[in-house]
Biopython code that builds the backbone (N, CA, C, O; Angstrom):
import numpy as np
from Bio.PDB.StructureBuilder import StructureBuilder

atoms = [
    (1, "UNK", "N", (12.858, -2.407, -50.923)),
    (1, "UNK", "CA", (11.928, -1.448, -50.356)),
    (1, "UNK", "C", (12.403, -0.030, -50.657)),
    (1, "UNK", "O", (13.604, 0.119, -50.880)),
    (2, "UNK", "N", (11.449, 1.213, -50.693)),
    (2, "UNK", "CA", (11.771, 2.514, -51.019)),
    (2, "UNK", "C", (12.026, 3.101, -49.886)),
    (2, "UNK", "O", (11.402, 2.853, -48.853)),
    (3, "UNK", "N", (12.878, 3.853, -49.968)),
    (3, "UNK", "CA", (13.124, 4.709, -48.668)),
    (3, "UNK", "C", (12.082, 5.176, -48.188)),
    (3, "UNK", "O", (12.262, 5.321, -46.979)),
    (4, "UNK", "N", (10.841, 5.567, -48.560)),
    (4, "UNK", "CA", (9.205, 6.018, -47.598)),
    (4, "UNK", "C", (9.066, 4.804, -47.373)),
    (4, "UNK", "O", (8.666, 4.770, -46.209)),
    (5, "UNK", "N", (9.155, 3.600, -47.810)),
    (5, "UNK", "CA", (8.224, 2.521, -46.836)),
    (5, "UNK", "C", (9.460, 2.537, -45.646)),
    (5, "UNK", "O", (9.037, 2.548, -44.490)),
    (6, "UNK", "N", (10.724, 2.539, -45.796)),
    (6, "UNK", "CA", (11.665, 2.314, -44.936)),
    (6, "UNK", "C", (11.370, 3.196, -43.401)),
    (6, "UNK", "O", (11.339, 2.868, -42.215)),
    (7, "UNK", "N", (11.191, 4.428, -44.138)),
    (7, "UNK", "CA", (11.039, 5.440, -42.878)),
    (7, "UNK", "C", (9.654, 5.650, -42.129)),
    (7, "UNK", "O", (9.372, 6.044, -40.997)),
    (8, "UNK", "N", (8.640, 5.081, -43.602)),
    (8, "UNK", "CA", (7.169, 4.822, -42.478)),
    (8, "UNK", "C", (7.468, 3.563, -41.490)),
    (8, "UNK", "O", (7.012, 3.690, -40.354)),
    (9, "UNK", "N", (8.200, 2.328, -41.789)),
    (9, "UNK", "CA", (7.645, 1.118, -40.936)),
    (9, "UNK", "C", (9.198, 1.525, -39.949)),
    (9, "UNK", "O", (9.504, 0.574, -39.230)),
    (10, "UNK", "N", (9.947, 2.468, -39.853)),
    (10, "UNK", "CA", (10.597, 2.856, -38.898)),
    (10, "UNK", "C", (10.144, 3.677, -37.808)),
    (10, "UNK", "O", (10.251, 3.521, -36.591)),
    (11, "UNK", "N", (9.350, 5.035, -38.843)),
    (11, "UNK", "CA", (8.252, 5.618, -37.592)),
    (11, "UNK", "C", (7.780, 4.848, -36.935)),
    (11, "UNK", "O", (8.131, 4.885, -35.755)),
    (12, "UNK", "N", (6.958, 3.982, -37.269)),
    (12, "UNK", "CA", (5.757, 3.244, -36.655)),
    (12, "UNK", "C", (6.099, 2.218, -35.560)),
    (12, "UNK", "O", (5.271, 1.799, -34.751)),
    (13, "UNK", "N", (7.445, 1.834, -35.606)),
    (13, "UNK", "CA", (8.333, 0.923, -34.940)),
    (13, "UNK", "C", (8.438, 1.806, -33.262)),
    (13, "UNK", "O", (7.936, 1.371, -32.225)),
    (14, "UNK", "N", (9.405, 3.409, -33.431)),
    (14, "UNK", "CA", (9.787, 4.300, -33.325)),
    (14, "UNK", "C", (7.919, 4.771, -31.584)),
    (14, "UNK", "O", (7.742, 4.866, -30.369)),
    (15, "UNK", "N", (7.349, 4.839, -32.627)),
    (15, "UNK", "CA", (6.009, 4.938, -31.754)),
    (15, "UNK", "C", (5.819, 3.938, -31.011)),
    (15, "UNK", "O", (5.830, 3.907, -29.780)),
    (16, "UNK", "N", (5.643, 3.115, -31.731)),
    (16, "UNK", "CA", (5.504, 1.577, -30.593)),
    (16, "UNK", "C", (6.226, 1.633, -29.207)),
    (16, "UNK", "O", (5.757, 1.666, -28.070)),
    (17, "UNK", "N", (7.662, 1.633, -29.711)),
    (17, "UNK", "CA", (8.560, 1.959, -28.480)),
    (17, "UNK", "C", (8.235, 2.783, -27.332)),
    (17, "UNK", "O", (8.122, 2.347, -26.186)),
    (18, "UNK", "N", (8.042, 4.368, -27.795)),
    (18, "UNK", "CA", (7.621, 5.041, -27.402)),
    (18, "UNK", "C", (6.644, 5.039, -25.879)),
    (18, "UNK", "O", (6.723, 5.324, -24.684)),
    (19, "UNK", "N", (5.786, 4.544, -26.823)),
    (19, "UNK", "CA", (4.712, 4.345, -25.560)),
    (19, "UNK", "C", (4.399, 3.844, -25.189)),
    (19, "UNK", "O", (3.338, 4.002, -24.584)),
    (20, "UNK", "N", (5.121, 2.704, -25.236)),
    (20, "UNK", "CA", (5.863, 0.983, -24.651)),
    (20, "UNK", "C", (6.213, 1.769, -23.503)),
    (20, "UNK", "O", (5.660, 1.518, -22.432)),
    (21, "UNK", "N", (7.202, 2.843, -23.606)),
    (21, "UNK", "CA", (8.138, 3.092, -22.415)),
    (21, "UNK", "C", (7.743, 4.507, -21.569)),
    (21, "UNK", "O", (8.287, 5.047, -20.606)),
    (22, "UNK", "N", (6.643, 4.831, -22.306)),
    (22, "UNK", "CA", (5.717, 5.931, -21.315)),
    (22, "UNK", "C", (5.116, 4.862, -20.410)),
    (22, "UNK", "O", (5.197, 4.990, -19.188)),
    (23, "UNK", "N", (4.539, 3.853, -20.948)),
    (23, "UNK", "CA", (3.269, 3.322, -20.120)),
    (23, "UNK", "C", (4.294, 2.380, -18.589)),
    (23, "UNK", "O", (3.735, 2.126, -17.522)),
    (24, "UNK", "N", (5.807, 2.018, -18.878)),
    (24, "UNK", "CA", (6.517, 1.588, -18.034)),
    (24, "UNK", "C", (6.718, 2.642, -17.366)),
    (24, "UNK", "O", (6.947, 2.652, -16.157)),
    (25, "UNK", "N", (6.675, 3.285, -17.840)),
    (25, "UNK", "CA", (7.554, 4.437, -16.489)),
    (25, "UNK", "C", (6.472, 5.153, -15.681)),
    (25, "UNK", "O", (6.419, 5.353, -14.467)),
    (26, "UNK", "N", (5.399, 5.575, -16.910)),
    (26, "UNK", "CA", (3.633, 5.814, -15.944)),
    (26, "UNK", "C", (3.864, 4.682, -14.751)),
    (26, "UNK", "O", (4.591, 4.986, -13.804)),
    (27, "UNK", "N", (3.229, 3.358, -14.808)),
    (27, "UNK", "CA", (3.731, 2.195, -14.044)),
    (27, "UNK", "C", (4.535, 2.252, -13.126)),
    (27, "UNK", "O", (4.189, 1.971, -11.978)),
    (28, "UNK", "N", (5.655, 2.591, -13.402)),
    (28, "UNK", "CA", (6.527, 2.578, -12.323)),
    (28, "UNK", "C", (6.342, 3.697, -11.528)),
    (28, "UNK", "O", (6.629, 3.458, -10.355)),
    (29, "UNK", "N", (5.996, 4.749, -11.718)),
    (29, "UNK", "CA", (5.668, 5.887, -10.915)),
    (29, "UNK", "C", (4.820, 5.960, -9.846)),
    (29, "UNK", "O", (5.041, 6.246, -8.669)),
    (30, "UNK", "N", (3.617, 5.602, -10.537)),
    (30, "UNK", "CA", (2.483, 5.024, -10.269)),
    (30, "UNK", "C", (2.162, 3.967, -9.008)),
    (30, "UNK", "O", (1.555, 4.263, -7.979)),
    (31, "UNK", "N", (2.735, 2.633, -9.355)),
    (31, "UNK", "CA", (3.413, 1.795, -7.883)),
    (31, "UNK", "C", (4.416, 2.436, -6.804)),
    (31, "UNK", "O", (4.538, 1.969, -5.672)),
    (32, "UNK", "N", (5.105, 3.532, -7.264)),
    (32, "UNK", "CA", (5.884, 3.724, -6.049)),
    (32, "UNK", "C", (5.172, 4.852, -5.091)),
    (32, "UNK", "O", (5.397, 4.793, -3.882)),
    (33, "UNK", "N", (4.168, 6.055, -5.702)),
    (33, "UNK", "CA", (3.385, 6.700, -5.324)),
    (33, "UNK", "C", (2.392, 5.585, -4.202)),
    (33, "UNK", "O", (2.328, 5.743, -2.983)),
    (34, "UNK", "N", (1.911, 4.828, -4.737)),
    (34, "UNK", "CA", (0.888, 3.592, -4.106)),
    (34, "UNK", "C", (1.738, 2.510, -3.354)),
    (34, "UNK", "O", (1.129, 1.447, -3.239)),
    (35, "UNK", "N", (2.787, 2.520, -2.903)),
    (35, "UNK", "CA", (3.925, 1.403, -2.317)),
    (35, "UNK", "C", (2.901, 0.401, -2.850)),
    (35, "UNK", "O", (2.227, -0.253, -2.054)),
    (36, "UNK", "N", (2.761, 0.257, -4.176)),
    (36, "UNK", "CA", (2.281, -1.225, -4.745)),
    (36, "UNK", "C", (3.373, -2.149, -5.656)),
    (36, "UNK", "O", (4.245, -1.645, -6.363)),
    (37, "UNK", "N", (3.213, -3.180, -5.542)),
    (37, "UNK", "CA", (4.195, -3.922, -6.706)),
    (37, "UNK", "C", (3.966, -3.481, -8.330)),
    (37, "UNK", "O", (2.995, -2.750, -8.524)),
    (38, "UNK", "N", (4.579, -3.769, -9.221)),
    (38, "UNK", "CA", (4.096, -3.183, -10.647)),
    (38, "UNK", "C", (2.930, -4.328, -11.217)),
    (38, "UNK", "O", (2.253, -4.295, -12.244)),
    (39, "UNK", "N", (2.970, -5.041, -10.447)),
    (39, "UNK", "CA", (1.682, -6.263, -10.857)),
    (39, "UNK", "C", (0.634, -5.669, -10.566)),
    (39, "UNK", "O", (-0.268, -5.207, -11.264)),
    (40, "UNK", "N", (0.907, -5.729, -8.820)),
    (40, "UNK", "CA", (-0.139, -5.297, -8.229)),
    (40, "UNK", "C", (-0.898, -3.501, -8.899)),
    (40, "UNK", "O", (-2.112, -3.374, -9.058)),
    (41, "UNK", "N", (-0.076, -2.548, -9.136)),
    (41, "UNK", "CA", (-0.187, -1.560, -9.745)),
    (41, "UNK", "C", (-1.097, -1.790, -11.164)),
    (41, "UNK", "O", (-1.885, -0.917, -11.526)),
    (42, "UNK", "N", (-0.913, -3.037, -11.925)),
    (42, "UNK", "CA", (-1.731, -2.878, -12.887)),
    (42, "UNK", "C", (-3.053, -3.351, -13.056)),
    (42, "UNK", "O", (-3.926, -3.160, -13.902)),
    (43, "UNK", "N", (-2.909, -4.411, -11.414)),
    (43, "UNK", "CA", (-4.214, -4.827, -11.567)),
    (43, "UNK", "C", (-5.373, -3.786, -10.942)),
    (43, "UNK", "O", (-6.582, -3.806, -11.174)),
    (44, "UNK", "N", (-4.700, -2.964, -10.165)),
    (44, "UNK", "CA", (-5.063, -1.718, -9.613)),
    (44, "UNK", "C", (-6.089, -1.274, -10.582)),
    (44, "UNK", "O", (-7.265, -1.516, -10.312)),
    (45, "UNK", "N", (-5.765, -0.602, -11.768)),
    (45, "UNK", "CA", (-6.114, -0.010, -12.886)),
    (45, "UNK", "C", (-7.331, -0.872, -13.216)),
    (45, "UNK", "O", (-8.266, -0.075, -13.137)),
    (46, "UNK", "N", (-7.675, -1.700, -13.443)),
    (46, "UNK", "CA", (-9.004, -2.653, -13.882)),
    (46, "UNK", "C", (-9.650, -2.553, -12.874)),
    (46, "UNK", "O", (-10.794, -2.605, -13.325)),
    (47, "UNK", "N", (-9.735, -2.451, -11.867)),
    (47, "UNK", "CA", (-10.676, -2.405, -10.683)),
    (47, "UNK", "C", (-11.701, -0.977, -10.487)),
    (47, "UNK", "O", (-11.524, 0.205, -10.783)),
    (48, "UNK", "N", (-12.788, -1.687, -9.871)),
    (48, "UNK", "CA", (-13.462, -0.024, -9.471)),
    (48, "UNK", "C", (-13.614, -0.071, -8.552)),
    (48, "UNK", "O", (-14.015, -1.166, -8.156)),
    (49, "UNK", "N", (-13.442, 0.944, -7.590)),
    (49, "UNK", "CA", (-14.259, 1.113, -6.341)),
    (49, "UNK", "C", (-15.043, 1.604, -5.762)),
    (49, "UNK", "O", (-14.979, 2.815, -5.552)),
    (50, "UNK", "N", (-16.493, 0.527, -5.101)),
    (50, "UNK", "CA", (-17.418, 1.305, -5.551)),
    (50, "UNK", "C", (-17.660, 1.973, -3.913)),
    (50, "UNK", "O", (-17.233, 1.374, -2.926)),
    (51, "UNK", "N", (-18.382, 3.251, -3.817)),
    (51, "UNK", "CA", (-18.565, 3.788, -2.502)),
    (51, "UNK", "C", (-19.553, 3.085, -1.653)),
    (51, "UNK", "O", (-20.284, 2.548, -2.486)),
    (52, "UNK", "N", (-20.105, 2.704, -0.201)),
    (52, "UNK", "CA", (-21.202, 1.817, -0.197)),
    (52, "UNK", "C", (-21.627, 3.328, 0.981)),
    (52, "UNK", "O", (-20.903, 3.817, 1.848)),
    (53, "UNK", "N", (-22.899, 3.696, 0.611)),
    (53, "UNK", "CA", (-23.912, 4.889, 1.203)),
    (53, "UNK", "C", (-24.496, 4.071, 2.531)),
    (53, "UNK", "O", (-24.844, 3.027, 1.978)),
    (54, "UNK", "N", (-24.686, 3.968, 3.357)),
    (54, "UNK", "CA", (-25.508, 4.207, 4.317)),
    (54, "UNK", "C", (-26.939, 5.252, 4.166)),
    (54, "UNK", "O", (-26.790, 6.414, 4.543)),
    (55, "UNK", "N", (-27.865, 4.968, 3.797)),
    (55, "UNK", "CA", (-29.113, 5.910, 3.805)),
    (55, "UNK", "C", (-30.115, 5.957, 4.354)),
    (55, "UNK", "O", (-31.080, 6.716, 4.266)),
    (56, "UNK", "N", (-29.647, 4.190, 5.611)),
    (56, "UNK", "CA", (-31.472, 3.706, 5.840)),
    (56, "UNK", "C", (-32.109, 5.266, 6.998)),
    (56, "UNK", "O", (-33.319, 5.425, 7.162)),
    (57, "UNK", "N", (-31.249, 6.064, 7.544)),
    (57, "UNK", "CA", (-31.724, 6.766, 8.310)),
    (57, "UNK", "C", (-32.533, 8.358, 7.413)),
    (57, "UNK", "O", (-32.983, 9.328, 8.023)),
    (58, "UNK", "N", (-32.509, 8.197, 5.932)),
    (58, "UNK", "CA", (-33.045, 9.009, 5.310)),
    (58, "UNK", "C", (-34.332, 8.426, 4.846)),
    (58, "UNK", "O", (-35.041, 9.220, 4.228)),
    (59, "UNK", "N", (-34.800, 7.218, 5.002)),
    (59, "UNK", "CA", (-36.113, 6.445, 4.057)),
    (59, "UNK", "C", (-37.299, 7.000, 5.025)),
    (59, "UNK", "O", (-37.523, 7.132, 6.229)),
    (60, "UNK", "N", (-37.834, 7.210, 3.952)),
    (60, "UNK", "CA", (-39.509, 7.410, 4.731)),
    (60, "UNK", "C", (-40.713, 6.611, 4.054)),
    (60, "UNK", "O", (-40.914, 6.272, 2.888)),
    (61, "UNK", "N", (-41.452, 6.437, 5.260)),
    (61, "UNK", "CA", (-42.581, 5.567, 4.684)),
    (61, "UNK", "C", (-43.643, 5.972, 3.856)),
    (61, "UNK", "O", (-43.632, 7.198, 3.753)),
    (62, "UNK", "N", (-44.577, 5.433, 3.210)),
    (62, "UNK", "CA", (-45.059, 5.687, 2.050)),
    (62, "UNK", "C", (-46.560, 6.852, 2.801)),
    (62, "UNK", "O", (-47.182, 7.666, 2.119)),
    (63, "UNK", "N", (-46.831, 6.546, 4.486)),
    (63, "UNK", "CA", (-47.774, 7.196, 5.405)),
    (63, "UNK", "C", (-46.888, 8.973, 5.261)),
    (63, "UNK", "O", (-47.485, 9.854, 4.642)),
    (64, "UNK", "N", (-45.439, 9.285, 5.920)),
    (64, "UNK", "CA", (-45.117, 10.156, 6.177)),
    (64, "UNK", "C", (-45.014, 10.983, 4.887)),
    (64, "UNK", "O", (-45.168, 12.203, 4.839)),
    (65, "UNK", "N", (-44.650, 9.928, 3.520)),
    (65, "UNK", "CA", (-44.380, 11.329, 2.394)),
    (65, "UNK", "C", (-45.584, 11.655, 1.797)),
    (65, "UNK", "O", (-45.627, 12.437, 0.848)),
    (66, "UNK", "N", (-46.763, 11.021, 2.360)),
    (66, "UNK", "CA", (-48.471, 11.215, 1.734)),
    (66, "UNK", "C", (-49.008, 12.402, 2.479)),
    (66, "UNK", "O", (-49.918, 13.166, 2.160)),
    (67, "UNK", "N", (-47.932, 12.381, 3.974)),
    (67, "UNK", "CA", (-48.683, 13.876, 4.682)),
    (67, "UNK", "C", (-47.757, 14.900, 4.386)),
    (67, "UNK", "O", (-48.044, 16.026, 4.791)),
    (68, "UNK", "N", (-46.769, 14.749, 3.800)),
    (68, "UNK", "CA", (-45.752, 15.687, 3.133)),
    (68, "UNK", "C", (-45.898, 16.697, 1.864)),
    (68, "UNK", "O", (-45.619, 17.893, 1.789)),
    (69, "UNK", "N", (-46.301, 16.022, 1.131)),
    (69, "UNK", "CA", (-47.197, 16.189, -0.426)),
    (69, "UNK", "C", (-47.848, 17.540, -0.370)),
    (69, "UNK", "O", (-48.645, 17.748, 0.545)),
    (70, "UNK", "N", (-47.618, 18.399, -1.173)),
    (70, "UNK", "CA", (-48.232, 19.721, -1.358)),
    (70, "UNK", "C", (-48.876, 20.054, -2.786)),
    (70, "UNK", "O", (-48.480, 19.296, -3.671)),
    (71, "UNK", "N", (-49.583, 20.813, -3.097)),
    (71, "UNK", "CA", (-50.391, 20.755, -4.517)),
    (71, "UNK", "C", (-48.712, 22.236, -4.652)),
    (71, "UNK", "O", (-47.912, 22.933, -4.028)),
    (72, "UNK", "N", (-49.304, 21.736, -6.205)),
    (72, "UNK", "CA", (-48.289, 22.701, -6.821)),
    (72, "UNK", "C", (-49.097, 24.494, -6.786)),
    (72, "UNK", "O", (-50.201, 24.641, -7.310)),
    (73, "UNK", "N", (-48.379, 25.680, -6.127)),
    (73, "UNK", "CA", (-48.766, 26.894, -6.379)),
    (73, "UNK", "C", (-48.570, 27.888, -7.873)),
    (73, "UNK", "O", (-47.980, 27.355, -8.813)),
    (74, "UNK", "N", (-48.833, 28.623, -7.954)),
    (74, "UNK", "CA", (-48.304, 29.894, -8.842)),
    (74, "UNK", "C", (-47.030, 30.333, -8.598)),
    (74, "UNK", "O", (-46.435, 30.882, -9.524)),
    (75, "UNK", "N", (-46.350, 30.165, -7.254)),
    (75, "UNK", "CA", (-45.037, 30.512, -7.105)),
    (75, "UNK", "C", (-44.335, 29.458, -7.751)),
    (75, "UNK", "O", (-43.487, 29.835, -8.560)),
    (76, "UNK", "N", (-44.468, 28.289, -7.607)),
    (76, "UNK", "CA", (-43.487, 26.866, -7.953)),
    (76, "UNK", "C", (-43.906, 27.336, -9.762)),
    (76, "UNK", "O", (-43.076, 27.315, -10.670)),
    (77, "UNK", "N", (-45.062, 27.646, -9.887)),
    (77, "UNK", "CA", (-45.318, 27.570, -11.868)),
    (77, "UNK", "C", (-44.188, 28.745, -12.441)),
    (77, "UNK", "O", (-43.661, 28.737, -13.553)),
    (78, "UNK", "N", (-43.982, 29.745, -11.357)),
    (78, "UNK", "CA", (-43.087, 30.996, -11.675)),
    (78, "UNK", "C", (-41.647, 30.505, -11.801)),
    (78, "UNK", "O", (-40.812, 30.852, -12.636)),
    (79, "UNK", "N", (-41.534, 29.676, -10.857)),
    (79, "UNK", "CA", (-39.919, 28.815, -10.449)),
    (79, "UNK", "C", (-39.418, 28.068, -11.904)),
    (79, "UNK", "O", (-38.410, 28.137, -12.608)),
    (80, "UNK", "N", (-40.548, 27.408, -11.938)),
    (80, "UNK", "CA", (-40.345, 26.812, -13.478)),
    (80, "UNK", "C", (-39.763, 27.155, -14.666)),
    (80, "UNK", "O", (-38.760, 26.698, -15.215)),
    (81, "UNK", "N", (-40.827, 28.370, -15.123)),
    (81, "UNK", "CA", (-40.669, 29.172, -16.253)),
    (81, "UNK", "C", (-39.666, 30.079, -15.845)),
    (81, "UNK", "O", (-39.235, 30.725, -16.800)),
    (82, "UNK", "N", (-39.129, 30.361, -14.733)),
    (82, "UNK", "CA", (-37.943, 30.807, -14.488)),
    (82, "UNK", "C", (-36.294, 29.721, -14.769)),
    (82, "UNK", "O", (-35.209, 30.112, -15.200)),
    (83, "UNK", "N", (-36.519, 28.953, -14.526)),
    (83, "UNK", "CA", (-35.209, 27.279, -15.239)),
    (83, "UNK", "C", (-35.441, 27.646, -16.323)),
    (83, "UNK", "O", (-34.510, 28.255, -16.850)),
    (84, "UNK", "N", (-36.508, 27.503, -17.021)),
    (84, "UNK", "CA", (-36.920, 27.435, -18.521)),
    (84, "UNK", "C", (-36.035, 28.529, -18.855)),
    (84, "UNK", "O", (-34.967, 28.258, -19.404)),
    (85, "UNK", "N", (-36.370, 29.853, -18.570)),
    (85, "UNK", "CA", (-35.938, 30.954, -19.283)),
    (85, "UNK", "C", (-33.745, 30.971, -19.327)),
    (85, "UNK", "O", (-32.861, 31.250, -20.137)),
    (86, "UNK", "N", (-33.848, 30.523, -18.023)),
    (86, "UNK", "CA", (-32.152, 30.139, -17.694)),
    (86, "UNK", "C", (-31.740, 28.972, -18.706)),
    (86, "UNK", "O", (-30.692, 29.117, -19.336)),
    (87, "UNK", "N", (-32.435, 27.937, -18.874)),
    (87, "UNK", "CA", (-31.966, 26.918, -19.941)),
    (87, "UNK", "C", (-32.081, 27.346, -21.683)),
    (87, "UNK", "O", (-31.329, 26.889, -22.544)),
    (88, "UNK", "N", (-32.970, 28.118, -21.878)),
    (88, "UNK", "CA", (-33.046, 28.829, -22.739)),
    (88, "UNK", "C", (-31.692, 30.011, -22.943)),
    (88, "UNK", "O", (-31.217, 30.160, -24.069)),
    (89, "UNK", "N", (-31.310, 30.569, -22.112)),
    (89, "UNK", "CA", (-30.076, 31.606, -22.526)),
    (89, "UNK", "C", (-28.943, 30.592, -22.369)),
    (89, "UNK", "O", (-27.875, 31.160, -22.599)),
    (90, "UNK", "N", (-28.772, 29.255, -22.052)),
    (90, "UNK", "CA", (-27.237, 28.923, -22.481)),
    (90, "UNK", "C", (-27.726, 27.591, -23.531)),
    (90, "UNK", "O", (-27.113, 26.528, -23.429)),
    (91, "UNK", "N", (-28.450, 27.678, -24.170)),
    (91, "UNK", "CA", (-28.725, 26.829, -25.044)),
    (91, "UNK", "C", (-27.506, 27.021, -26.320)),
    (91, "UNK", "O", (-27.117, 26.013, -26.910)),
    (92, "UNK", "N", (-27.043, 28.173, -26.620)),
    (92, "UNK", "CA", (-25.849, 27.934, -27.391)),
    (92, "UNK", "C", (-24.840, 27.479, -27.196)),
    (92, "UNK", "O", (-24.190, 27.101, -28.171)),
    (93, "UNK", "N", (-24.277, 27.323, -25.805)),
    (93, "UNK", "CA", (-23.045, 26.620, -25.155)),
    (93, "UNK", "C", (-22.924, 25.384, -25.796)),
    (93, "UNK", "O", (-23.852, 24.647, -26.129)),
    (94, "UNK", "N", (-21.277, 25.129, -26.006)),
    (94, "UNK", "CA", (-21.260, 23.724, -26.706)),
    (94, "UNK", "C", (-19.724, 23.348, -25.515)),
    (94, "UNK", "O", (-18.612, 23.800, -25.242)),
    (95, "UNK", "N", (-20.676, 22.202, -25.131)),
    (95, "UNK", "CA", (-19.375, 21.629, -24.511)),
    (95, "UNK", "C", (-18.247, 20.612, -24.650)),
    (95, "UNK", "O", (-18.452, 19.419, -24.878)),
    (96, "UNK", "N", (-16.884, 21.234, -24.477)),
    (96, "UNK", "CA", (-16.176, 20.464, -25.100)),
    (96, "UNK", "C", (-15.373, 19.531, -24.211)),
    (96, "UNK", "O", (-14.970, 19.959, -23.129)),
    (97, "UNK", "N", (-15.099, 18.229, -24.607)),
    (97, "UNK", "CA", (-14.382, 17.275, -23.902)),
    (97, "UNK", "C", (-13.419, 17.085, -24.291)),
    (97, "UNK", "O", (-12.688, 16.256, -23.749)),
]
sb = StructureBuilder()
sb.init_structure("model")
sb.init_model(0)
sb.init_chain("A")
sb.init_seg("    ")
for serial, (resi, resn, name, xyz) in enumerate(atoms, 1):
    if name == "N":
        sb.init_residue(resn, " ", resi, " ")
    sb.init_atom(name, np.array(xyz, "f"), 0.0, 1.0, " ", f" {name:<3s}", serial, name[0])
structure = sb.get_structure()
C-alpha cells in the first residue's frame, strides 16, 4: 500500500473513533443529567412525547358560530392588503438553517 492510502484508511479509522467516543460521553452526560441508566438514556432518544390538550371547554356548536359569523367589511379588505404589503417587503429574506 502507498503511504496516501495508508494515511487515508488511518484518517477514516481516526474519525470513526472519534465520534464513537463523543456519542459515549454525549451518553454518559446525558444519563447522569436525567438520573437515567445509559440504556435507559438511549432509549430515551427514540421516543416522542406527545403533549395531550384539553380543549373540550373551547368547542362550539355549529348554532353558536352561525350567530357569530360577520360579512367581511372595507376595514378587514384594508387589513389584508395591509399583510400583503408586509409580506411583500420581506420577500427577499432567505432563511437559513
Amino acid at each position: 500500500m502507498s503511504k496516501k492510502t495508508k494515511i487515508a484508511i488511518s484518517s477514516i479509522v481516526c474519525f470513526v473513533i472519534f465520534v464513537a467516543l463523543v456519542f459515549i460521553v454525549t451518553s454518559l452526560v446525558m444519563a447522569s443529567v436525567n438520573d437515567r441508566s445509559l440504556v435507559d438514556e438511549w432509549k430515551s432518544w427514540g421516543t416522542e412525547v406527545e403533549e395531550v390538550i384539553d380543549d373540550t371547554d373551547d368547542t362550539v356548536n355549529d348554532e353558536e358560530q352561525a350567530d357569530t359569523e360577520t360579512d367581511i367589511t372595507e376595514d378587514d379588505e384594508v387589513e389584508v392588503v395591509d399583510l400583503q404589503n408586509i409580506a411583500n417587503n420581506y420577500s427577499n429574506v432567505v432563511i437559513v438553517a
